[in-house]
Structure formats: structure tokens, C-alpha cells
N, C-alpha and C positions, 0 to 999 in steps of 0.2 A: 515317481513324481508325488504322489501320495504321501509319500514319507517324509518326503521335505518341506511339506505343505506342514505336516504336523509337527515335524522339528523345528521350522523356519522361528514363531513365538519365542521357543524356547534358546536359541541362538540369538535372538534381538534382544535376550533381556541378559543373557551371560553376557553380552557384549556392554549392556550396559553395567553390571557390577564391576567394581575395584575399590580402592583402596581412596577415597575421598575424603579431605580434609574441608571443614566449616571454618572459616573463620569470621568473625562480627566484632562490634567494636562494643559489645556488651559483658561484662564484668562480671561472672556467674555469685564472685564477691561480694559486689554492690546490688544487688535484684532488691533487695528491700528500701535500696537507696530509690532508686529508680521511680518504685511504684507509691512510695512513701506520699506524695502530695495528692493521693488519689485517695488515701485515707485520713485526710483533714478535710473537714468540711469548711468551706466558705460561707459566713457567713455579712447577711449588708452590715452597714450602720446602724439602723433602727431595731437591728434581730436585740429582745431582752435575753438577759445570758444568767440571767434568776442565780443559781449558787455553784457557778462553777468558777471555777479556780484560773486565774489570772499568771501566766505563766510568764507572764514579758512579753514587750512591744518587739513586734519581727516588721523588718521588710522585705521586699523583693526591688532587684532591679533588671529594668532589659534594655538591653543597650544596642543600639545602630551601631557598627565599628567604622562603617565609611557607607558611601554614597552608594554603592552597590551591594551591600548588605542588607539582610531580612529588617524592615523597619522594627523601632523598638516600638512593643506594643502592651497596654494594657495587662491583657492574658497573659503576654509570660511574663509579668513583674509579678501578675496575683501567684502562677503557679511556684514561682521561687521564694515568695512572701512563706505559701504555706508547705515548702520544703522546711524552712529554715523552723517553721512551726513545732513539724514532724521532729524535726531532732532536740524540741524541749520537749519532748513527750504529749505535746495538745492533739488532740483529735478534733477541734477546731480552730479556726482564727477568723476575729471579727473584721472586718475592711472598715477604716478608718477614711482614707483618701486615698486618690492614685493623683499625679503630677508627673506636669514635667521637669525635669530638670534641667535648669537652663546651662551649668557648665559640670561635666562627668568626664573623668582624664578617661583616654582612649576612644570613648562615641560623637560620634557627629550627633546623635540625638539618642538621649536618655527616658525613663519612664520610669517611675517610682509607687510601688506600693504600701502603705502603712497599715499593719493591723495589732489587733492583741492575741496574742498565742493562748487558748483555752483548754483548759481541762474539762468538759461537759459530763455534768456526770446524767447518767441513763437511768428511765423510774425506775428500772430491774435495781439498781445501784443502792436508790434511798433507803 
């Protein structure tokens, strides 16, 4: 009895190893995509932007697809605003306005973000 007591651990845990597959709907590809709007800063309207480099006007939009869908909301129009940042190379973008959008093919109800995609440069930089 002794001995199965002290085997017993180690037979629970062979029992649990094999041969297991992960699967996720995550893109080992796109990881930089993903995290990219996590490295743009939001900035308001009133933030001054002193000498930093104007990269182009981005938006974002979120969209409601039907009546039982995730409302479109502010937040993810800004977080797709500063996707689309991220891939002009800005590490910030200033918030212009958000709105709604009264007609957008496919949403029962739209959201729109406007900003300007910025190059910021850092005092280490000057």
C-alpha cells in the first residue's frame, strides 16, 4: 500500500501527458499587428503637437452589424483610428471628433473616429 501511495502522483500525471495540439485564432504572423495600436498614443483635441510630423488624417470605424450585435462604440472606432496610425509609422494620433454615422452599408449603427496620424518626436530625439 505504501508504494502505491507514492506511485499514485506520478501515474496521475503520465496519465495526464500526450500528445496535445493548441489551437487559437491568433496569427503568430500578425503579433505586431495585433499589439500595434497599444503603441500609438491617443491624444484629445486641445493636446499641442509643438514639432511633430503630421503623417495624415486616419479614421477608425465600429460598426453594429445587426440588432443583436456588440453596439458600435466610441472605443473601438478610436482603437481602429490608431491602428490605421500605426501602419503610417505615427506613434501618436491626435482625436479630431468621433460621430455617428447616419448611413454605413452593412451596420444597423455606425461610429466614426477622426484624427491626425503623428510622428512625436521624444526630447532624447532633439
Amino acid at each position: 500500500m505504501p508504494l502505491l501511495r507514492s506511485l499514485l502522483p506520478i501515474l496521475l500525471l503520465a496519465g495526464c501527458a500526450g500528445d496535445y495540439h493548441f489551437s487559437s485564432n491568433l496569427d503568430p504572423a500578425n503579433f505586431d499587428d495585433y499589439f500595434q495600436p497599444g503603441q500609438v498614443k491617443l491624444l484629445g483635441p486641445e493636446t499641442a503637437i509643438g514639432n511633430a510630423e503630421v503623417l495624415g488624417v486616419v479614421e477608425g470605424i465600429s460598426c453594429q452589424e445587426s440588432a443583436r450585435s456588440v453596439p458600435a462604440s466610441d472605443a473601438d472606432a478610436r482603437t481602429q483610428m490608431r491602428l490605421e496610425a500605426g501602419k503610417l509609422g505615427a506613434n501618436a494620433v491626435r482625436l479630431h471628433q468621433c460621430m455617428v454615422l447616419e448611413e454605413h452599408p452593412g451596420c444597423v449603427v455606425a461610429r466614426a473616429c477622426y484624427g491626425q496620424a503623428l510622428k512625436m518626436v521624444s526630447q532624447d530625439e532633439r
